[in-house]
N, C-alpha and C positions, 0 to 999 in steps of 0.2 A: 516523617516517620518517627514513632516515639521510642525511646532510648530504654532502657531495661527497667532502670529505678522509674521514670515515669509510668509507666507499665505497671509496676508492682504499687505505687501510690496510689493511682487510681481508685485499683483495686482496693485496696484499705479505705478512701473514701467511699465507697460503695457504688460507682463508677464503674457496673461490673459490664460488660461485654458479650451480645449472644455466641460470638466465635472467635478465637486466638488463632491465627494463623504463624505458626513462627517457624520459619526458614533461614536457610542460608550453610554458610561452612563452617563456621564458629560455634560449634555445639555445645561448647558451655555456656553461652549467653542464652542459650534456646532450653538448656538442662534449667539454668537459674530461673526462666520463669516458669517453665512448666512444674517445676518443685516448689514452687512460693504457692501456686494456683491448688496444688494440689495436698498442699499439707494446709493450708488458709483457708481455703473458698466455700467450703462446707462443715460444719460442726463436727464433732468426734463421732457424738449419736447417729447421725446422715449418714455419715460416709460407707457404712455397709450396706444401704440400701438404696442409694442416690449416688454413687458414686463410680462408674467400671473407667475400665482400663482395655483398650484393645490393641493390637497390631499389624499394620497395613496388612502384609502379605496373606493374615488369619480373617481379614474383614471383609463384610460385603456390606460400600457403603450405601448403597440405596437403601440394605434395611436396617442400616444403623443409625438413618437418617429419620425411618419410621420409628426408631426408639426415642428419635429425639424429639416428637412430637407429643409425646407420651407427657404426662403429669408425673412430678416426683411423689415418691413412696409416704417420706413422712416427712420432707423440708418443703421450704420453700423453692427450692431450684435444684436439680439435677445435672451433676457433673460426667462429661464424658470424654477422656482423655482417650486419641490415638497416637500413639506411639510406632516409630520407623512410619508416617505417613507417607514417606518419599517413594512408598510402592505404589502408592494411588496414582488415580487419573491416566495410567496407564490404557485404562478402559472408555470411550467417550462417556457411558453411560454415567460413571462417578464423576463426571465436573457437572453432566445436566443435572443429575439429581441432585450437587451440592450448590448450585445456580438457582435449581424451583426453590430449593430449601430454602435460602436465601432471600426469597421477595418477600418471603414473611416468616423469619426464625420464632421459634419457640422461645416468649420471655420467660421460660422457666427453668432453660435447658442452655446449658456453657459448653461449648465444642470446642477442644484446645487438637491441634493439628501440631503433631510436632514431625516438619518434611525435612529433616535436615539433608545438609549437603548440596542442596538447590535451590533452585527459589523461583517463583510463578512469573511467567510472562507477562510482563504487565500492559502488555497489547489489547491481555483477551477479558473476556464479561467476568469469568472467576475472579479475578485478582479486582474489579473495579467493587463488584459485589459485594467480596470480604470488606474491602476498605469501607463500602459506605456502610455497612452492619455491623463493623467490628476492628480487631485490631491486625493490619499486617505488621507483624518484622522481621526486618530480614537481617541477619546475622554477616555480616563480614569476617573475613579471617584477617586475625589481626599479623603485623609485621614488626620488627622490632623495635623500631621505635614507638611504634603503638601500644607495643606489650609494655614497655616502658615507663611511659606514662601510666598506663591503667597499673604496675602493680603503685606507683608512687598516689594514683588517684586510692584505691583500695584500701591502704593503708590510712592514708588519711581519713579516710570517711570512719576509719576504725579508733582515730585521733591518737595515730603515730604519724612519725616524723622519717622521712630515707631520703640520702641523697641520690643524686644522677648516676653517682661510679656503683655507689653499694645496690642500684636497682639492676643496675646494667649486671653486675657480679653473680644477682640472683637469676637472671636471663641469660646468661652463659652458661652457667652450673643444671638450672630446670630445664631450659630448653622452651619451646614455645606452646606445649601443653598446656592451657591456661587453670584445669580443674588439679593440674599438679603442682604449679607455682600457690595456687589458693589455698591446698593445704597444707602448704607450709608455712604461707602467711597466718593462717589458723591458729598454725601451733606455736606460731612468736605471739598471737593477742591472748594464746593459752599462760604462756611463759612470762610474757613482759609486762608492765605497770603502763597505763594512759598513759601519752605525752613523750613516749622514751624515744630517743633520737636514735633507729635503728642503722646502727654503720657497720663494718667490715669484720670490725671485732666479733660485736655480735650474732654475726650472719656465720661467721666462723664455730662463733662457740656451739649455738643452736640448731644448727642446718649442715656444718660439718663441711664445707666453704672453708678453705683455709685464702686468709686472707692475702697474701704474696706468694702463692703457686695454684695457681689456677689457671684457664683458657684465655681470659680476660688479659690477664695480667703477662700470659706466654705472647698474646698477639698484642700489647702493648711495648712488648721487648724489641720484638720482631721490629714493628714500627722505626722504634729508635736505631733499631740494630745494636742495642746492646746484648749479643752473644753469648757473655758468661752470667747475665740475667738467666737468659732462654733456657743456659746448658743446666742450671740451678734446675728450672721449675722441670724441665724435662728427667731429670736423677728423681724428684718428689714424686712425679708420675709413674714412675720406675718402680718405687719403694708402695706405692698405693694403685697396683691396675684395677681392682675395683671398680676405684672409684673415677680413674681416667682411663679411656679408651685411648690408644692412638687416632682411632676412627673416630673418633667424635674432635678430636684435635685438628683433625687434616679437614675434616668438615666445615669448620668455623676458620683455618685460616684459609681455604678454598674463598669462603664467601667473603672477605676480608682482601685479598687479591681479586678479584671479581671486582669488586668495587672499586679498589684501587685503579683499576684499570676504566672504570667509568670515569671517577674523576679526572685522570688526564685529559678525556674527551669532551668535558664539560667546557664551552665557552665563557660562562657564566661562574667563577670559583666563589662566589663570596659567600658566608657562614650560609644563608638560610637557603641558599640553590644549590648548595651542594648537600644539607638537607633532606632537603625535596625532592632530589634525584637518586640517591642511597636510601630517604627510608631511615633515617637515622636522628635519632635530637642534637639540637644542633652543637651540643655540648662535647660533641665528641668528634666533629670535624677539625678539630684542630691535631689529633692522629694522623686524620687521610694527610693533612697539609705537608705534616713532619715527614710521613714516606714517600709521600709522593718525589722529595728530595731525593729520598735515600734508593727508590725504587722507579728508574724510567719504564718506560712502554715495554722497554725491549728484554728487560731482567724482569715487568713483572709475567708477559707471554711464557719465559721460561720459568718461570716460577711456578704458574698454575700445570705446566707439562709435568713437575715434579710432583707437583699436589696430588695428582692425577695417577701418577706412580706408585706415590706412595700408599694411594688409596688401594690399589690393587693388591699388591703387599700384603697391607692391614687384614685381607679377605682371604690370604694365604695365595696369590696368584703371583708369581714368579718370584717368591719373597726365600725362597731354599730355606735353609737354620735362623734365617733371622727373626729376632723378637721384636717385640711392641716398642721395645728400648731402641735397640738396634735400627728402626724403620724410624721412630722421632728422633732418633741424635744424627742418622743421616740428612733426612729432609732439611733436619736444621741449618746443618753447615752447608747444601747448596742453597736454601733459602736464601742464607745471610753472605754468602762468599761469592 
């Protein structure tokens, strides 16, 4: 299965495709080619007259299928994007008629299927049909480690330069929305000069990321168990709720004790299996390593019951007069006590 930039290569070499099928859960990799296909693939002059746009739940594809049989207006080839395709097929009749379609597509006519959130059985004739006339992908959702890598791959391909902590920093702060981390990285190759080694400062100055109080840097304290680290960043979050939720805090040290508590389990602790078990680069297993000292089985069980408290809390469920402060300067001390 071909990768996103292959996909868009092609294309530029003129390597173009009777039908794009792109699926999965990852809907910005599925946005990114369906926006490359559809601001590229046809001339400016074309695209109002060779060009539509539909939407599953508005479409009936058997006669959209007769459109695509059709000659374009005044190009060489006629583009037809459906959009929310993940309504289709619901019907037997839409996979037969995109199965006939298929034993002889129209060379002049591009069918981009954008079925996000799912993705086709690949047991059955549709899914083998698309593959031999055209292009499947399927979009995975990424995880953090993954997200990781792709923003430090992004960047570079944009020929800047981030380390592991400062990508991690930006994956803590963004969250795992990948078309939100991407305009932000936008707005550093709006701001920044080729070549610039983007670190903590920076991410601070630009993205507003302050670089020693943050999530990142609260669940690195925890780790050590240095407390009047914690009790620091937790007074910063106090002074900025904006920009820190409690609930977004309790969130990420939930999945951070989650984990912890995997790694006790693991037979196998060495850097790249523990890894591979968490989901994680492995650059930052040496964290788990340092709490897993400081945090056995049995304090981290009670821990996630706190987490869990305190999540309630956060949502106003048995929290009485307490604040967002009040609910993180608690947690903390039983966290760490």
């Amino acid at each position: 299965m071909k990768d996103v930039q292959n996909i868009i290569n092609d294309i530029k070499k003129g390597n173009i495709k009777p039908i794009y099928f792109l699926a999965g859960e990852e809907t910005f990799f599925i946005d990114q080619i369906n926006d490359y296909i559809e601001k590229n693939l046809l001339p400016e002059e074309a695209k109002g007259f060779d060009q539509t746009v539909h939407y599953g739940l508005e479409v009936n594809l058997p006669d959209l299928l007769v459109q695509a049989r059709q000659f374009p207006m005044i190009g060489e080839r006629q583009l037809i994007i459906i959009k929310e395709a993940q309504h289709l097929f619901k019907k037997k009749a839409d996979a037969e008629a995109l199965e006939n379609y298929l034993q002889q597509p129209s060379n002049s006519t591009v069918l981009v299927f954008n079925y996000k959130y799912k993705k086709l059985d690949k047991r059955k004739k549709i899914y083998k049909q698309i593959v031999k006339q055209g292009v499947y992908f399927e979009s995975k959702k990424l995880y953090e480690n993954a997200i990781i890598n792709w923003i430090i791959d992004v960047l570079k391909s944009k020929q800047y330069n981030i380390d592991k902590k400062s990508a991690q920093m930006l994956y803590e702060f963004l969250g795992n929305d990948l078309s939100k981390i991407y305009n932000e990285l936008q707005k550093l190759e709006i701001i920044l000069e080729k070549g610039t080694a983007i670190t903590p400062e920076i991410i601070e100055k630009h993205i507003g990321i302050s670089k020693d109080y943050n999530n990142f840097e609260l669940k690195s304290a925890i780790a050590r168990g240095d407390y009047l680290k914690a009790q620091k960043i937790a007074r910063y979050f106090a002074a900025n709720p904006k920009e820190h939720s409690v609930n977004a805090s309790v969130g990420l040290l939930y999945i951070f004790f989650r984990d912890l508590y995997i790694y006790h389990t693991l037979n196998d602790k060495s850097k790249q299996a523990v890894a591979n078990a968490l989901k994680i680069n492995p650059f930052f297993v040496g964290e788990y390593q340092l709490a897993a000292q400081r945090y056995p089985m049995k304090k981290i069980t009670r821990n996630i019951g706190y987490l869990k408290d305190a999540e309630l809390k956060s949502k106003g469920i048995s929290s009485g007069s307490m604040t967002e402060k009040d609910i993180l300067n608690e947690l903390l001390f039983k966290l760490m006590h």
